[in-house]
C-alpha positions in Angstrom: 57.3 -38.6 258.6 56.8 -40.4 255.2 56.3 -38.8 252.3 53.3 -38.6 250.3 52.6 -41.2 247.8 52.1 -39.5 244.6 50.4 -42.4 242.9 47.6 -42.6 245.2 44.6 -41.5 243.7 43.0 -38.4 245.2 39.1 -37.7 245.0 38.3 -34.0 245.2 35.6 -31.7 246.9 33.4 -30.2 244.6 31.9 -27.3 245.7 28.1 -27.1 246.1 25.2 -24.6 246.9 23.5 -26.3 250.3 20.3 -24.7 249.1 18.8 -22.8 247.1 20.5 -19.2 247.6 22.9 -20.6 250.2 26.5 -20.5 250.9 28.9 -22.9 248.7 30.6 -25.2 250.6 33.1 -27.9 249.6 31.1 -31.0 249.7 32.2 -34.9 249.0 30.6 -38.4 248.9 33.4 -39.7 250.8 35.6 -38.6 253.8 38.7 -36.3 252.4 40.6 -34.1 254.0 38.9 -31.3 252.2 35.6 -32.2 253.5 35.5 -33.9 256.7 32.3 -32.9 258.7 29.5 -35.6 258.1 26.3 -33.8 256.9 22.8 -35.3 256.2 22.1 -38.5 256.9 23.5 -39.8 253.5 26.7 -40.2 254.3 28.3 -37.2 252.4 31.0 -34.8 253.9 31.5 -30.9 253.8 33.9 -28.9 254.4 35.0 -25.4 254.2 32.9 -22.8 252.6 33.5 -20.8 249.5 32.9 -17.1 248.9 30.8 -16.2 246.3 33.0 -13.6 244.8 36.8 -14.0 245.3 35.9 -18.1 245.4 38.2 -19.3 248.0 37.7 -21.3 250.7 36.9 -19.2 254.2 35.9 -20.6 258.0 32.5 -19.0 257.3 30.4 -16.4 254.9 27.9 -13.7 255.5 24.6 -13.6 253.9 24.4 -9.9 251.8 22.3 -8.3 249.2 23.7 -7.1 246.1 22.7 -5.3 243.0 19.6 -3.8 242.2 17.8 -7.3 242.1 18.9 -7.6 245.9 20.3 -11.0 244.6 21.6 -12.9 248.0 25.5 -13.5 247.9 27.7 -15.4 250.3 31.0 -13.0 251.1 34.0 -13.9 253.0 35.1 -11.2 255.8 37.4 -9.5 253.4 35.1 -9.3 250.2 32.4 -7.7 252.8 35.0 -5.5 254.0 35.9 -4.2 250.7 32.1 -4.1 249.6 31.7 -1.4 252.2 31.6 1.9 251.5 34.6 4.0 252.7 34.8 6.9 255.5 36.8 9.9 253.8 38.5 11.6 256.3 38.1 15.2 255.3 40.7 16.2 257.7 40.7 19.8 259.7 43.5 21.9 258.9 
């Protein structure tokens, strides 16, 4: 395998709202591997989506509402997990 060439110049995804209260998603004008899926007919590439509270990139996000505006936010499977409430086991003895 060849290495990497480290003078090539790299574009990178930005990370974009796909509409208005929607999930982020990694988005690019041109084909990187970052973003590869074509979407829209302009031309422009997305790619994986971003969680709206830890900000990494995730295979996919669930829609939830938050705070006492019942603002939608875009959660990962592990930030909704943890935004659950927990069952205390209060144990028989």
């Amino acid at each position: 395998m060849f290495p990497r060439n480290p003078d090539k110049i790299r574009i990178p995804a930005e990370v974009r709202v796909m509409w208005p209260d929607g999930p982020s998603r990694r988005y690019s004008e041109t084909r990187i591997p970052e973003a590869s899926l074509p979407y829209g007919e302009n031309g422009c590439y997305v790619g994986n989506y971003i969680c709206q509270h830890c900000t990494l990139p995730c295979q996919g996000v669930y829609g939830v509402k938050v705070g006492a505006q019942m603002a939608k936010k875009w959660l990962c499977s592990a930030c909704l997990d943890a935004s659950k409430p927990r069952k205390v086991d209060s144990g028989s003895v």
